[in-house]
HTML snippet that shows the backbone in 3Dmol.js (N, CA, C, O; Angstrom):
<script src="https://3Dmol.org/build/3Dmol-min.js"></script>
<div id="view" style="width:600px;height:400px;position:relative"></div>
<script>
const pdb = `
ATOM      1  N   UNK A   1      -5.213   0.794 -22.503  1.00  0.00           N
ATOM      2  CA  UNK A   1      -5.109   2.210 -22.798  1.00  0.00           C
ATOM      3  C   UNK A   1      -4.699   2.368 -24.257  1.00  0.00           C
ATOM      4  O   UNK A   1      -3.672   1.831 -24.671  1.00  0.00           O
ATOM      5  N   UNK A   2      -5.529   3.133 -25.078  1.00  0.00           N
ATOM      6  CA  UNK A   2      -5.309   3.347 -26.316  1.00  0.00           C
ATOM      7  C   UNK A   2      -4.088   4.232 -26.268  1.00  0.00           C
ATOM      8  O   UNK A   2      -3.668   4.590 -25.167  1.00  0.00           O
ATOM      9  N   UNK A   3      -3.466   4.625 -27.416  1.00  0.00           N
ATOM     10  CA  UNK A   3      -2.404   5.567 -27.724  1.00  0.00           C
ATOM     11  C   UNK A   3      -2.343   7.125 -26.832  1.00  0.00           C
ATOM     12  O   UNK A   3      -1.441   7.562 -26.117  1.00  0.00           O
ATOM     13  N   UNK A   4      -3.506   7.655 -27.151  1.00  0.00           N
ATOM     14  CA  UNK A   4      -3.618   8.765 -26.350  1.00  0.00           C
ATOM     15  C   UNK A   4      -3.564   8.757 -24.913  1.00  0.00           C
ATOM     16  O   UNK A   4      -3.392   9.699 -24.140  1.00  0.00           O
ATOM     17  N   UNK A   5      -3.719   7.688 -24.715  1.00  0.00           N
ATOM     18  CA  UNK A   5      -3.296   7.593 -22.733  1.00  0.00           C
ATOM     19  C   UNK A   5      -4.835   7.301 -22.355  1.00  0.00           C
ATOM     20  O   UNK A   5      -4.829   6.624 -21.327  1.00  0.00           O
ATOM     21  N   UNK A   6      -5.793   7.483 -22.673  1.00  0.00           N
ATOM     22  CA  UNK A   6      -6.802   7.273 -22.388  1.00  0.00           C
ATOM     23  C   UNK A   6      -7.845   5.572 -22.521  1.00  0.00           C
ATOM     24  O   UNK A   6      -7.929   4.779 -23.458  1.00  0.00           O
ATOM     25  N   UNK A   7      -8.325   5.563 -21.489  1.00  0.00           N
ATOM     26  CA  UNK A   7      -8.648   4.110 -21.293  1.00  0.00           C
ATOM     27  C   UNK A   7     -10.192   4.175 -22.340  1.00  0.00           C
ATOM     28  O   UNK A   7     -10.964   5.126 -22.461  1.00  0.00           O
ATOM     29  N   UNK A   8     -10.247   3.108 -22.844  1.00  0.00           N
ATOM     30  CA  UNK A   8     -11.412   2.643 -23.830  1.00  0.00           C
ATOM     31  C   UNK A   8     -12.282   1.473 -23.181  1.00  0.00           C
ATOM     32  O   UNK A   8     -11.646   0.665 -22.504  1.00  0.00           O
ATOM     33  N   UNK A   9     -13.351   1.326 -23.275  1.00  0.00           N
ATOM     34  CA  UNK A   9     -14.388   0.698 -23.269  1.00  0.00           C
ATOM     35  C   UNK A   9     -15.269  -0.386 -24.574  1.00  0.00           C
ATOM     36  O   UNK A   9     -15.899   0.083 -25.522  1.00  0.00           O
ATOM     37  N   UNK A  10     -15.161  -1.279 -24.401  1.00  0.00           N
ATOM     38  CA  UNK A  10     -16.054  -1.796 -25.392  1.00  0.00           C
ATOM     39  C   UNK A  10     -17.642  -1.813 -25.293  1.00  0.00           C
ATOM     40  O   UNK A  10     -18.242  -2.726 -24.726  1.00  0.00           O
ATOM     41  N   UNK A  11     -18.096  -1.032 -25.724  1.00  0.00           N
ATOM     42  CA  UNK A  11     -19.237  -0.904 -25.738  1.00  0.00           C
ATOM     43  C   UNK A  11     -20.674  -2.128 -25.379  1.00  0.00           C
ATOM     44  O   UNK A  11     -21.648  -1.928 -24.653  1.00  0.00           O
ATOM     45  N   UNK A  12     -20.318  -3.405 -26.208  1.00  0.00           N
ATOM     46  CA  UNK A  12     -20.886  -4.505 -25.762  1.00  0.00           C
ATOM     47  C   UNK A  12     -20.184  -5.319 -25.118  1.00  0.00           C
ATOM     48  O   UNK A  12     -20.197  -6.516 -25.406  1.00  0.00           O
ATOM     49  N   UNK A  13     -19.613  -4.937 -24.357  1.00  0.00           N
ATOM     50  CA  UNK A  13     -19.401  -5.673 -23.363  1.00  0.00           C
ATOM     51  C   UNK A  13     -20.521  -5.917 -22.472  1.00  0.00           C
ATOM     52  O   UNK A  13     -21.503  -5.176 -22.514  1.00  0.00           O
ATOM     53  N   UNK A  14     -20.445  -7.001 -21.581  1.00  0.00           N
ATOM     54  CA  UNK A  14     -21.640  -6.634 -20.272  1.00  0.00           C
ATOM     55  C   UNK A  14     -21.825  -6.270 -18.979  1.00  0.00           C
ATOM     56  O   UNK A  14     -21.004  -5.354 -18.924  1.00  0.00           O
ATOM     57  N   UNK A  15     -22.114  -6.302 -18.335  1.00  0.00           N
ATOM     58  CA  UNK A  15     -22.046  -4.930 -17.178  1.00  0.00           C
ATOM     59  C   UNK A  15     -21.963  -6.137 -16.067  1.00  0.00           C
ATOM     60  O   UNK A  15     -22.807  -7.032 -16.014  1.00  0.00           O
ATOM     61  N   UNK A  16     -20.766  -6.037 -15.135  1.00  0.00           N
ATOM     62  CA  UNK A  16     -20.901  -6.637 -14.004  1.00  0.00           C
ATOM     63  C   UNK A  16     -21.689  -6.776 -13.309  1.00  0.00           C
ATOM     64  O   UNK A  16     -22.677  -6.043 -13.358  1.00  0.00           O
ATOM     65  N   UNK A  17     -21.530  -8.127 -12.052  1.00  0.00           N
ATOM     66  CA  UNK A  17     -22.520  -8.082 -11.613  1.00  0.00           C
ATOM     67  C   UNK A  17     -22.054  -6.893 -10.121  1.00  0.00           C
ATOM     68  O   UNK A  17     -20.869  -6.571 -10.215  1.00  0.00           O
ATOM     69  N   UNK A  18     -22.577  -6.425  -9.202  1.00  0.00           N
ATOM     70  CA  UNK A  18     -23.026  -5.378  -8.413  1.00  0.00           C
ATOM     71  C   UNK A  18     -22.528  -6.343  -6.876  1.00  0.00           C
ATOM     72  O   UNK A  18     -23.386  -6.918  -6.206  1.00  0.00           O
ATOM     73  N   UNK A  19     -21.370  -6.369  -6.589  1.00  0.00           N
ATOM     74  CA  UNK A  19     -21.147  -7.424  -5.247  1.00  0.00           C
ATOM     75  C   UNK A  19     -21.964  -6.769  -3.782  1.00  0.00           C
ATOM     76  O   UNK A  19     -22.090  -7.421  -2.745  1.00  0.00           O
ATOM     77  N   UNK A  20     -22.512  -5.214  -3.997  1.00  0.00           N
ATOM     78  CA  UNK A  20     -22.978  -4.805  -2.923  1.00  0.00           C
ATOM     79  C   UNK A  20     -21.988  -4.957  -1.760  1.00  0.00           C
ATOM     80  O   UNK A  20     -20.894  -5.515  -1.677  1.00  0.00           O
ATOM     81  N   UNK A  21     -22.923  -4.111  -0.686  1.00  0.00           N
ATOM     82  CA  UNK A  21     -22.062  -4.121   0.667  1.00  0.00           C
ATOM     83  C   UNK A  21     -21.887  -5.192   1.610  1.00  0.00           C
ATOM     84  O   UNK A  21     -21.364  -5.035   2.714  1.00  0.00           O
ATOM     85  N   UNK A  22     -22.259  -6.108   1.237  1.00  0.00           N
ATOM     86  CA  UNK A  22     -22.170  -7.158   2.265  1.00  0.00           C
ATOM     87  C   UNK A  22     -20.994  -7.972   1.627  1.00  0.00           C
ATOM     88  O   UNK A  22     -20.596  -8.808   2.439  1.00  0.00           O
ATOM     89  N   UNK A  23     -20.458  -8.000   0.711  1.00  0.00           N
ATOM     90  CA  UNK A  23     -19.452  -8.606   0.027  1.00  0.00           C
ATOM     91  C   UNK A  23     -17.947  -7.651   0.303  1.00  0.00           C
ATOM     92  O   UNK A  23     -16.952  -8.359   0.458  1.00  0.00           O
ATOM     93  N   UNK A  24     -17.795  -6.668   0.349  1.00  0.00           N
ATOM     94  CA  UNK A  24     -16.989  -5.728   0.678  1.00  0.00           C
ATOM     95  C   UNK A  24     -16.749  -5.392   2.218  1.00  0.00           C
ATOM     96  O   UNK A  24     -15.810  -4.771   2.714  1.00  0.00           O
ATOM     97  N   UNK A  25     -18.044  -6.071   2.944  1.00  0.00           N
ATOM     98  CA  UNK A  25     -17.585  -5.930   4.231  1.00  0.00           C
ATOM     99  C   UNK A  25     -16.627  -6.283   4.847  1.00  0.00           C
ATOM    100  O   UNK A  25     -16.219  -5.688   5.844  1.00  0.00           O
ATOM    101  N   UNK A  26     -16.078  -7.361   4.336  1.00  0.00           N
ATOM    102  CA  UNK A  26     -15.054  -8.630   5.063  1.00  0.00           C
ATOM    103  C   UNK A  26     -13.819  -8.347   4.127  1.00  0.00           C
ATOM    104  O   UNK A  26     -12.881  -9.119   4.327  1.00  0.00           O
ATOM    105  N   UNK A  27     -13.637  -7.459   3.207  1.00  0.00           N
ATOM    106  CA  UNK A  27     -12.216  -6.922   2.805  1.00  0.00           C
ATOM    107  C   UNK A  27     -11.508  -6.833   3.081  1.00  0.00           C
ATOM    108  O   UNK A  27     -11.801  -6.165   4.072  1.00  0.00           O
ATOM    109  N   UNK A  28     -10.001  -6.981   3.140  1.00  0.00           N
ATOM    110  CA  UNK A  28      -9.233  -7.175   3.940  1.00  0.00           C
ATOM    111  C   UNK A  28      -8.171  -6.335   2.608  1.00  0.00           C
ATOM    112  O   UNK A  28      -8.176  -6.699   1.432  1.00  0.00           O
ATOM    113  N   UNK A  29      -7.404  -5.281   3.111  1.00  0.00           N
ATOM    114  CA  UNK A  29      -6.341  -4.539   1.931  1.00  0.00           C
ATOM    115  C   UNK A  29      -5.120  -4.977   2.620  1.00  0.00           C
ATOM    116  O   UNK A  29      -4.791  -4.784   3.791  1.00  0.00           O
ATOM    117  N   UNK A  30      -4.402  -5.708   1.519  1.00  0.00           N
ATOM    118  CA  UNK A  30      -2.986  -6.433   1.704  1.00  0.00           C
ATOM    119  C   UNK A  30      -1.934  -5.727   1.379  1.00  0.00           C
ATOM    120  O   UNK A  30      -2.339  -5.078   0.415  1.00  0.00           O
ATOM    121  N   UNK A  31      -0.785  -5.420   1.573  1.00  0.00           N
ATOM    122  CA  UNK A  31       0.292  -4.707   0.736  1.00  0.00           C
ATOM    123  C   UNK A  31       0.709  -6.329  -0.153  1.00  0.00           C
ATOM    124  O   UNK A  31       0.499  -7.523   0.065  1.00  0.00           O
ATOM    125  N   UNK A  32       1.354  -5.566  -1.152  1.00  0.00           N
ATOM    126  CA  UNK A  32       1.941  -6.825  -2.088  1.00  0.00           C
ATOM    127  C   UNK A  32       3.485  -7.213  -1.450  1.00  0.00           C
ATOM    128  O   UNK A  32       4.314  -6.400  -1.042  1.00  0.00           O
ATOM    129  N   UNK A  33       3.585  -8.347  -1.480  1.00  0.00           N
ATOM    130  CA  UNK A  33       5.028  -8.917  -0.921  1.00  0.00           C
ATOM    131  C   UNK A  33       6.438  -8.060  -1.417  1.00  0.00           C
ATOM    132  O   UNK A  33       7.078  -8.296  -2.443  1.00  0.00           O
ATOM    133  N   UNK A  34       6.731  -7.022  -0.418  1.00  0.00           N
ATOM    134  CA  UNK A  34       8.437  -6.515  -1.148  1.00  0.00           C
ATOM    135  C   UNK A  34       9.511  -7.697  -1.825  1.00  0.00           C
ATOM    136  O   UNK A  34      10.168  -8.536  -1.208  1.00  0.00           O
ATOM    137  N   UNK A  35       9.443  -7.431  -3.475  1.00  0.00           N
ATOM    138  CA  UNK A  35      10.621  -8.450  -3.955  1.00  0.00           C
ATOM    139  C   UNK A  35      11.921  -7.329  -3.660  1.00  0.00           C
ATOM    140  O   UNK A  35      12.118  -6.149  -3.370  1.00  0.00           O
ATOM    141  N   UNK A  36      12.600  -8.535  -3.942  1.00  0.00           N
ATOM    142  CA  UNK A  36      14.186  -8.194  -3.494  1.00  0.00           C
ATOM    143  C   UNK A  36      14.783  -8.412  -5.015  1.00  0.00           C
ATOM    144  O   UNK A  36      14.273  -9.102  -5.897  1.00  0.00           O
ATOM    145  N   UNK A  37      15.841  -7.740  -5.081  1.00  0.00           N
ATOM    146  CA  UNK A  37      16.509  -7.476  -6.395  1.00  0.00           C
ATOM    147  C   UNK A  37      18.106  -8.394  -6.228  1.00  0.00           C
ATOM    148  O   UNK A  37      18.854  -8.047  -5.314  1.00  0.00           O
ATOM    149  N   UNK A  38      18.356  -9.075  -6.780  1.00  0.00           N
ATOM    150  CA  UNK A  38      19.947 -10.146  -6.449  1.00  0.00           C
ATOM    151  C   UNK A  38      19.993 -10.376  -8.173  1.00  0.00           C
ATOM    152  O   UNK A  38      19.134 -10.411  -9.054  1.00  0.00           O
ATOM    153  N   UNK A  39      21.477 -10.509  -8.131  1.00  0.00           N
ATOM    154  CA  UNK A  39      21.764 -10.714  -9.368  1.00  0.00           C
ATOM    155  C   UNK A  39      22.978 -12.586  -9.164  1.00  0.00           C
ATOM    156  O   UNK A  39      23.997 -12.856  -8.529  1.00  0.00           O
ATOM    157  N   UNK A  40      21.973 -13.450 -10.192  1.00  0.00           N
ATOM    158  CA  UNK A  40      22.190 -14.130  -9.868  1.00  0.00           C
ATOM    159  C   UNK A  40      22.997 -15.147 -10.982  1.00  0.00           C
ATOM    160  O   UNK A  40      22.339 -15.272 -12.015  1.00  0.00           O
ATOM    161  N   UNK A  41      24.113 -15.796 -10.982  1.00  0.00           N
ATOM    162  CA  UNK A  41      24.892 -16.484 -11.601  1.00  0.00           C
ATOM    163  C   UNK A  41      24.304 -18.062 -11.701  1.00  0.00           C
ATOM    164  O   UNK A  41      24.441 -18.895 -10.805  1.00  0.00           O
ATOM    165  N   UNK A  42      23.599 -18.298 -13.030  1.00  0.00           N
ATOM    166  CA  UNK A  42      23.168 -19.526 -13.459  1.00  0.00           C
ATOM    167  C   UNK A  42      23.851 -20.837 -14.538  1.00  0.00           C
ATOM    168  O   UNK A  42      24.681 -20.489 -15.378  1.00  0.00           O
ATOM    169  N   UNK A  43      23.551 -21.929 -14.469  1.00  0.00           N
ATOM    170  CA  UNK A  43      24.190 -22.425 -15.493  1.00  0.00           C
ATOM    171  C   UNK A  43      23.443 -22.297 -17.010  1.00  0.00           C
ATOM    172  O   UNK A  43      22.224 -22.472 -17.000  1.00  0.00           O
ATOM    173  N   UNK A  44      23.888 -22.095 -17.912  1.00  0.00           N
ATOM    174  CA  UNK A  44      23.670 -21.855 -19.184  1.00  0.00           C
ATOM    175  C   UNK A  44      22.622 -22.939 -19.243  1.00  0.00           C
ATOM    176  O   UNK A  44      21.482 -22.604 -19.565  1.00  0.00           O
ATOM    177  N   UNK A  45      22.901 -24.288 -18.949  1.00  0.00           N
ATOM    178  CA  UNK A  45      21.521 -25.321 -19.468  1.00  0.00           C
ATOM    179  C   UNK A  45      20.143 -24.998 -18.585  1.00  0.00           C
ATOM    180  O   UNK A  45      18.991 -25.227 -18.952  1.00  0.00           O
ATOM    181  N   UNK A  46      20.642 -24.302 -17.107  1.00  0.00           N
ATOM    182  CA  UNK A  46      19.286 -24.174 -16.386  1.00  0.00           C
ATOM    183  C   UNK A  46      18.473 -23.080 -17.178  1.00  0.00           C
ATOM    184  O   UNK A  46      17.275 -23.170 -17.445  1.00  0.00           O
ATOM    185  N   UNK A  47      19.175 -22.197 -17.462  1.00  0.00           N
ATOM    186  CA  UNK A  47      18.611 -20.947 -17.972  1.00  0.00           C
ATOM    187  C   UNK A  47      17.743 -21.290 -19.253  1.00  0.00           C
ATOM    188  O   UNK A  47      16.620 -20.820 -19.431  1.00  0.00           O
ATOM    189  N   UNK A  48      18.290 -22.038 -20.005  1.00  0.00           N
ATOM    190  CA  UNK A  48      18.249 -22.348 -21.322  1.00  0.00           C
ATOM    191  C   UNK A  48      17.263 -22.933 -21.254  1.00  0.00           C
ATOM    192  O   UNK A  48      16.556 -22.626 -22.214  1.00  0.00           O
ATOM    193  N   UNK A  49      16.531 -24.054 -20.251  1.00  0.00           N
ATOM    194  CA  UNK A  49      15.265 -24.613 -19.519  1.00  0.00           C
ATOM    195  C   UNK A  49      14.204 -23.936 -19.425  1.00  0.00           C
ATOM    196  O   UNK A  49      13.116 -24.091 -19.980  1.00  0.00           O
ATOM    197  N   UNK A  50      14.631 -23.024 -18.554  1.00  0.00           N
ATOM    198  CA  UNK A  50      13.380 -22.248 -18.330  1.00  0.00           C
ATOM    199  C   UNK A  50      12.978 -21.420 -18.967  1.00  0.00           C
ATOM    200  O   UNK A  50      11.856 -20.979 -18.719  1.00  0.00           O
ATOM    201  N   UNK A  51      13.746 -20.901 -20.030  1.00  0.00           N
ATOM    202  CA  UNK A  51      13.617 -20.087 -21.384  1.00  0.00           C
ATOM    203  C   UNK A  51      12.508 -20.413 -21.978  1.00  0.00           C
ATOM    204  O   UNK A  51      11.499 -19.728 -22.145  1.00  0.00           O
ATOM    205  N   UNK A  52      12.859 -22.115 -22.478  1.00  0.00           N
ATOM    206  CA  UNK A  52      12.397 -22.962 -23.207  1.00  0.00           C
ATOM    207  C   UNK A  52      11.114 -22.914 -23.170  1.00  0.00           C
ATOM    208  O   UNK A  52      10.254 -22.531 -23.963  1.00  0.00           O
ATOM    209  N   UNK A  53      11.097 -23.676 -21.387  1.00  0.00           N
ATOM    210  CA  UNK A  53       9.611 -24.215 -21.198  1.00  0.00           C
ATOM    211  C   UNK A  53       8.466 -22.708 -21.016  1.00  0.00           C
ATOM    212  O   UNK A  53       7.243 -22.839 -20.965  1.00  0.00           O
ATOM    213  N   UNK A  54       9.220 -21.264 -20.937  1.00  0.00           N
ATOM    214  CA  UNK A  54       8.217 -20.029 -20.884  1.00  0.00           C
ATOM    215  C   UNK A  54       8.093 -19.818 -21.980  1.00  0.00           C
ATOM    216  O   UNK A  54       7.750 -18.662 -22.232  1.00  0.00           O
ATOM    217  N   UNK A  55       8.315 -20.878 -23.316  1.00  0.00           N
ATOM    218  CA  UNK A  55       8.570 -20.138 -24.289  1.00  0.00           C
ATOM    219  C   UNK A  55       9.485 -18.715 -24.784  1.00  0.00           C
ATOM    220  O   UNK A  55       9.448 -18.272 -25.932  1.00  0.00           O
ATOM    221  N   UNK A  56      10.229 -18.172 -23.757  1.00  0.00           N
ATOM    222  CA  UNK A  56      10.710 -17.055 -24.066  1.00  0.00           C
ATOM    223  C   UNK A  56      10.430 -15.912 -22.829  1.00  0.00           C
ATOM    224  O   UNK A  56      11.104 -15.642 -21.835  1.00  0.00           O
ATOM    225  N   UNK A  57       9.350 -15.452 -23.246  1.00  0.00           N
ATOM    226  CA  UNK A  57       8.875 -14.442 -21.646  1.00  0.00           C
ATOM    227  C   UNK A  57       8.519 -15.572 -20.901  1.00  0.00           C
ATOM    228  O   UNK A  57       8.189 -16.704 -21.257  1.00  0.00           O
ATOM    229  N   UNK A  58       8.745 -14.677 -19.002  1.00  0.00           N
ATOM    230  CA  UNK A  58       8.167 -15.272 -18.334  1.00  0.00           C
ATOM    231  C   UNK A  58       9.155 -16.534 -17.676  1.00  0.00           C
ATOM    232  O   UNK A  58       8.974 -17.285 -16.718  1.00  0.00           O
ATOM    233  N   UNK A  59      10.257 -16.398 -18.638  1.00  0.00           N
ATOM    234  CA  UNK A  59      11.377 -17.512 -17.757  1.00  0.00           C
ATOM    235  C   UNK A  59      11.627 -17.163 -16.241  1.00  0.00           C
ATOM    236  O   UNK A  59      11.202 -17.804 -15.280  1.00  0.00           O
ATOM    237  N   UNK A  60      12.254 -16.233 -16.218  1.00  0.00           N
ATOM    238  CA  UNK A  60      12.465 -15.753 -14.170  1.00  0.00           C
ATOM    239  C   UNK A  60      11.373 -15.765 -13.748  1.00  0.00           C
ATOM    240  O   UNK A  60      11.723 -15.282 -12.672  1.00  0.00           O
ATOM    241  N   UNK A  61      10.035 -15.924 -13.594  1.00  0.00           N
ATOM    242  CA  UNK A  61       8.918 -15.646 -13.064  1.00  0.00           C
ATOM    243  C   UNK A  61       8.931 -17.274 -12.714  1.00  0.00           C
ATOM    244  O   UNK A  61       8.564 -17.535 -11.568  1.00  0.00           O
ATOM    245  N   UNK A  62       9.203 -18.091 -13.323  1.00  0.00           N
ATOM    246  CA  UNK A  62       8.670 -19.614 -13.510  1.00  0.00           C
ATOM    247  C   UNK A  62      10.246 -20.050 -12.487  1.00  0.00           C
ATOM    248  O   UNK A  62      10.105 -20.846 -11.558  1.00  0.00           O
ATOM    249  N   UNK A  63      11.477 -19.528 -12.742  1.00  0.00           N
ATOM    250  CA  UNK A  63      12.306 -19.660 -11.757  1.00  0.00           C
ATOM    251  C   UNK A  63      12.359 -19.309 -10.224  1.00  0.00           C
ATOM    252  O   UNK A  63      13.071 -19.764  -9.329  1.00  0.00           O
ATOM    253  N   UNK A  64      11.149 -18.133 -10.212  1.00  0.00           N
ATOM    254  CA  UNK A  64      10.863 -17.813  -8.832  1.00  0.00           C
ATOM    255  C   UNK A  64       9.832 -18.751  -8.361  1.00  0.00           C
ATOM    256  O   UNK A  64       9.970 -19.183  -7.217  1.00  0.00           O
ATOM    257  N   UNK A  65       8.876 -19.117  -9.021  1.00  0.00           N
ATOM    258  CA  UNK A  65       8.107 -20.413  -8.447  1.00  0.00           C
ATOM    259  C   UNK A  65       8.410 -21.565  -8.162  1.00  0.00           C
ATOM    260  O   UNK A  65       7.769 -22.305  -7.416  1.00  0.00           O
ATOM    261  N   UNK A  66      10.031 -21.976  -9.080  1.00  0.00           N
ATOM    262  CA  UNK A  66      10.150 -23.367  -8.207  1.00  0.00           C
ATOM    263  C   UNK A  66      11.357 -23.064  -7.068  1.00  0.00           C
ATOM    264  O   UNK A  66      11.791 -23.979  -6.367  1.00  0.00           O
ATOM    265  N   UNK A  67      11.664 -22.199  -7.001  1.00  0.00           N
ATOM    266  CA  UNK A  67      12.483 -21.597  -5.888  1.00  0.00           C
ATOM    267  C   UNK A  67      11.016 -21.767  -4.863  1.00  0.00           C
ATOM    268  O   UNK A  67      10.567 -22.884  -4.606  1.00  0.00           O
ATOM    269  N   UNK A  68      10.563 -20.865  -4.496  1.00  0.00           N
ATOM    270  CA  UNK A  68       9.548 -20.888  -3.531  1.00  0.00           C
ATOM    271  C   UNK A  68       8.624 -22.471  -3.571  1.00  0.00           C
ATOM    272  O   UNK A  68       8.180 -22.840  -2.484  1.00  0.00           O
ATOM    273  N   UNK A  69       8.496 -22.896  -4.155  1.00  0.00           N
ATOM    274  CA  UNK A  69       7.481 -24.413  -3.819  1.00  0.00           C
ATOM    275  C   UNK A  69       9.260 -25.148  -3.536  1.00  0.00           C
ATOM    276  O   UNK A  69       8.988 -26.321  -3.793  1.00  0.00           O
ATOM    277  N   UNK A  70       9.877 -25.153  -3.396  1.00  0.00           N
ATOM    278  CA  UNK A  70      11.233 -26.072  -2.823  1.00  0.00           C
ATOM    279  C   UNK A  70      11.367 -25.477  -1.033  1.00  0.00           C
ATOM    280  O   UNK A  70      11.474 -26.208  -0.048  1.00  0.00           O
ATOM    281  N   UNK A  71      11.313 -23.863  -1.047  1.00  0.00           N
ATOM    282  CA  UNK A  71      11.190 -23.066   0.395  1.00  0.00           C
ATOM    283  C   UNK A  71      10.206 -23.536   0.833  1.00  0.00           C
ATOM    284  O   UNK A  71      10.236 -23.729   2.048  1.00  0.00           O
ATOM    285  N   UNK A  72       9.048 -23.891   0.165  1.00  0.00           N
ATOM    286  CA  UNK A  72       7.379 -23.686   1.248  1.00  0.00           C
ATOM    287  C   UNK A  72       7.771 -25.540   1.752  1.00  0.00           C
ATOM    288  O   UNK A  72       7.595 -25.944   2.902  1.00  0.00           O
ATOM    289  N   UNK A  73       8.231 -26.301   0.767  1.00  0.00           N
ATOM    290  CA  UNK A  73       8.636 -27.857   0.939  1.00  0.00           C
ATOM    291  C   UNK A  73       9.593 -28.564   1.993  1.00  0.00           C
ATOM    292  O   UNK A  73       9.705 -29.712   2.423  1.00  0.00           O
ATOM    293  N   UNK A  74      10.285 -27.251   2.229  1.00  0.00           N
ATOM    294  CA  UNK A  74      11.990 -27.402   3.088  1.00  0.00           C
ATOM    295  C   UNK A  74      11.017 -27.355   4.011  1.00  0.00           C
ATOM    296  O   UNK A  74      10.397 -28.367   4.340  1.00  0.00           O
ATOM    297  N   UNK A  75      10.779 -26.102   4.546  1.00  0.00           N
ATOM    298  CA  UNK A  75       9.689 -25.239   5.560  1.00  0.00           C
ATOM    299  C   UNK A  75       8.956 -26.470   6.054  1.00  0.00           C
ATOM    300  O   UNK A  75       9.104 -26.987   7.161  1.00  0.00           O
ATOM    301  N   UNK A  76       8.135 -26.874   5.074  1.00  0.00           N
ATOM    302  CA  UNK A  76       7.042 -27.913   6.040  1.00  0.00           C
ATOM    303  C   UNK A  76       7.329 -29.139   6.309  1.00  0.00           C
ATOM    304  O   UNK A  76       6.472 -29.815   6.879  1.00  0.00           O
ATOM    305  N   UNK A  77       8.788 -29.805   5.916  1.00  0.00           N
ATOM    306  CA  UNK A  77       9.790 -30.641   5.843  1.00  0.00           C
ATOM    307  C   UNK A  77      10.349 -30.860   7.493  1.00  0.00           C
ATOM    308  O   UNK A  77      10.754 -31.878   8.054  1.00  0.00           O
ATOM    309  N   UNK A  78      10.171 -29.357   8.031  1.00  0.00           N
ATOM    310  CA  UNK A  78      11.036 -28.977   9.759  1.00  0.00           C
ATOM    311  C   UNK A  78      12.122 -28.903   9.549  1.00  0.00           C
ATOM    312  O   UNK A  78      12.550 -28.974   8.397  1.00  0.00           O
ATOM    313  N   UNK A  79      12.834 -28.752  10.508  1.00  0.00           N
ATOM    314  CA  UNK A  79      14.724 -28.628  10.527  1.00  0.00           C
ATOM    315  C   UNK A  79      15.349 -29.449  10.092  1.00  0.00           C
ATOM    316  O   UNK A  79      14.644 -30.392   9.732  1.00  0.00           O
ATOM    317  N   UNK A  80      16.703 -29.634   9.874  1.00  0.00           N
ATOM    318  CA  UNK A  80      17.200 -30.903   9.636  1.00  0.00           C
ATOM    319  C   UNK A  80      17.503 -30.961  10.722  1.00  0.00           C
ATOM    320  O   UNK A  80      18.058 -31.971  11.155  1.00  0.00           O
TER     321      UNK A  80
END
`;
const viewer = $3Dmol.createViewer("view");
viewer.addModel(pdb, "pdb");
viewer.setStyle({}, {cartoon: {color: "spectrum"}});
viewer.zoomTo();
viewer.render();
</script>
């Protein structure tokens, strides 16, 4: 969206391709996963890690992924 609020087009761009109705049949509309909001107490070197390796943005995003691949790991791990 340019300044004025209004969405722009590039002119040469090229025109999608047309998925038709047989591609849209089998659609399926998902809601997106409710995140939860926690405020969370880290150590200065973990933080300082994941800073690092996002370059800057994008650190908590990369902290929520190895949180969840450790859950999906426990999970398929079974009980203790």
């Amino acid at each position: 969206m340019n300044d004025a609020g209004a969405l722009t087009k590039d002119p040469s761009a090229p025109a999608g391709d047309d998925l038709g109705p047989d591609f849209w049949a089998g659609a399926v509309v998902e809601q997106p996963a409710r995140l939860r909001s926690v405020h969370l107490k880290i150590d200065q070197d973990v933080f300082d890690f994941f800073r690092d390796e996002a370059g800057g943005k994008g650190h908590i995003t990369r902290m929520q992924n190895v949180l969840k691949a450790y859950a999906k790991a426990r999970r398929a791990a079974g009980p203790r």
